[in-house]
N, C-alpha and C positions, 0 to 999 in steps of 0.2 A: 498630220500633213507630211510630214517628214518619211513616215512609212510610203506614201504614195508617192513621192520622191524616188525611193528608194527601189519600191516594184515598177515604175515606170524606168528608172534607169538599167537597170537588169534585162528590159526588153531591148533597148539600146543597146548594150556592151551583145547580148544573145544575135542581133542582127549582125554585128559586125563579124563576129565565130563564121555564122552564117554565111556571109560574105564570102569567106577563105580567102580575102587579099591581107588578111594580118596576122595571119600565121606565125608569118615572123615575129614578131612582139617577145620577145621572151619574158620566163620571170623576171631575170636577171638584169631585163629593158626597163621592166614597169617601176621595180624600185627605187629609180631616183626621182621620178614624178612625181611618187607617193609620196616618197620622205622629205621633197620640197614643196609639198603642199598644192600641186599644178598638176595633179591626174586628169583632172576633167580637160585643162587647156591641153595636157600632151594630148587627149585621145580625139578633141578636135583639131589638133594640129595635123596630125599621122593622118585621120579617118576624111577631114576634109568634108564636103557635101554629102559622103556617106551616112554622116552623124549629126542631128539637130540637138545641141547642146544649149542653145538660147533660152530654155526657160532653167535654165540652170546657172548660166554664165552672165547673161544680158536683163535680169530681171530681178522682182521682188518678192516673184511668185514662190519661194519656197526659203526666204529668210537667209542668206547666206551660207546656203545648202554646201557650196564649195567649199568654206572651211568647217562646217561640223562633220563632211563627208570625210575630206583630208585628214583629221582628228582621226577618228575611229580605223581608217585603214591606216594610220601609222602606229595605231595602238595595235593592231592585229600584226604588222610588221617586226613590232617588237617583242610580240610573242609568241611568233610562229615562224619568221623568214627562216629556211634550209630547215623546214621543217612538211613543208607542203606535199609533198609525197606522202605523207602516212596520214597526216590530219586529214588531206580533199582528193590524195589519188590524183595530183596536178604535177606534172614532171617537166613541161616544157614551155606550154603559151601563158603568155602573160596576161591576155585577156582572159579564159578561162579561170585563172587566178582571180583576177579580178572580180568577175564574175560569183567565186568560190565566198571572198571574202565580203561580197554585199550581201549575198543571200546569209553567210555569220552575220554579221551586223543587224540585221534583220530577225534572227535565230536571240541574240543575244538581245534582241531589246531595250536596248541601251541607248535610250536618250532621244526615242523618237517617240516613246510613250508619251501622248499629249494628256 
């Protein structure tokens, strides 16, 4: 369940790249989101009607996806932040980061194996 979680939010954060209204985002943005546990609420907050975060946020459809999602990107934070140039080739958007480290999460397998 949690994998389909995972590839459906990827399409979400890829539409918003898409987009080009959040360019700005930087790495340097996304990191206090991540490290306080509230990525999903900053990216609905910023993205707005852009983004339907609801079965993520407002639901039971995927088991409290918000904090095992927030886990795993503060574990990649801890072992990768000022690191993301040479690991993903990411130097500036934060979403693309983002982006970077779902598709790891996904790579790494880790806890979504049901």
């Amino acid at each position: 369940m949690k994998l389909t979680a995972l590839t459906l939010l990827i399409g979400k954060i890829n539409h918003l790249i898409d987009l080009g209204k959040y360019d700005e985002i930087t790495i340097e943005e996304i990191y206090k989101p991540i490290n306080d546990g509230k990525i999903l609420r900053y990216l609905k907050e910023k993205a707005g009607n852009d983004i339907d975060l609801s079965i993520y946020l407002n639901s039971k459809t995927f088991n409290d996806f918000e904090s095992w999602y927030a886990e795993h990107l503060q574990s990649l934070y801890n072992a990768y932040s000022g690191d993301e140039n040479r690991k993903w080739s990411i130097q500036n958007k934060g979403l693309c980061l983002l982006l970077a480290w779902t598709n790891e999460i996904i790579q790494q397998g880790s806890g979504w194996v049901e």
